[in-house]
Steps between C-alpha positions, in 0.01 A plus 500: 500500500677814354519790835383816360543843762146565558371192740195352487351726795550796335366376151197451712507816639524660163264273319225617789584872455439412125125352569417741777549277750558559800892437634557306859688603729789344576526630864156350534550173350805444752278558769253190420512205656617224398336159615840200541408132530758253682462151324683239685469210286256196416481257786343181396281293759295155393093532480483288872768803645315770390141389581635408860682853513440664821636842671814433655624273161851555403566487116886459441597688184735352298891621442362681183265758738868664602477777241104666519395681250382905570225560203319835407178469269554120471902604360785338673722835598741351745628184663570493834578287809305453857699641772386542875590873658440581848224204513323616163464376175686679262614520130881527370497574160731288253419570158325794342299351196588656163223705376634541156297309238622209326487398155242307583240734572 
C-alpha cells in the first residue's frame, strides 16, 4: 500500500468539509469510552461436568490460557498476561496488536 502525506483521517476530514458534513472532533472522540473485554481462553468440560456444575467448581485452564487476549469492538488490540498486585487482579500488557491492515483485507 503506497503512503501518500495526507492520512486517511484527514482525507475524511476533507471529504466531509466537501459534502457539508459535519467534522468530529478529535478532542471529543479521545474522550469516549472505550468498552475492553479480557478473554481467557476456551476451557472444555464433558456434558456430565457441566450439567453437575455447581458454585464453588474449579475449571483448570489449560497452559494455552497464559497469554489473554484484551479485545475492543470484538478486535483483538493487545495480549497480555494475569498478574496479582497488592491482592488484585491485574493486567500486564505483552503485545500491542498491529492495527495496520493486511493484504488480506
Amino acid at each position: 500500500m503506497a503512503q501518500t502525506d495526507e492520512s486517511s483521517a484527514d482525507k475524511l476530514d476533507s471529504s466531509r468539509e466537501e459534502t457539508g458534513l459535519p467534522v468530529v472532533d478529535a478532542k471529543l472522540v479521545d474522550r469516549l469510552p472505550v468498552g475492553l473485554e479480557v478473554r481467557i481462553g476456551p476451557v472444555t468440560v464433558s456434558a456430565s461436568e457441566l450439567a453437575t456444575m455447581a458454585p464453588g467448581a474449579i475449571l483448570t485452564l489449560d497452559e494455552s490460557a497464559d497469554a489473554v487476549q484484551l479485545t475492543a469492538g470484538g478486535q483483538v488490540v493487545a495480549r497480555a498476561e494475569l498478574i496479582e498486585v497488592n491482592g488484585e487482579l491485574a493486567l500486564r500488557i505483552l503485545q500491542i496488536v498491529n492495527s495496520e491492515p493486511t493484504e488480506e483485507e
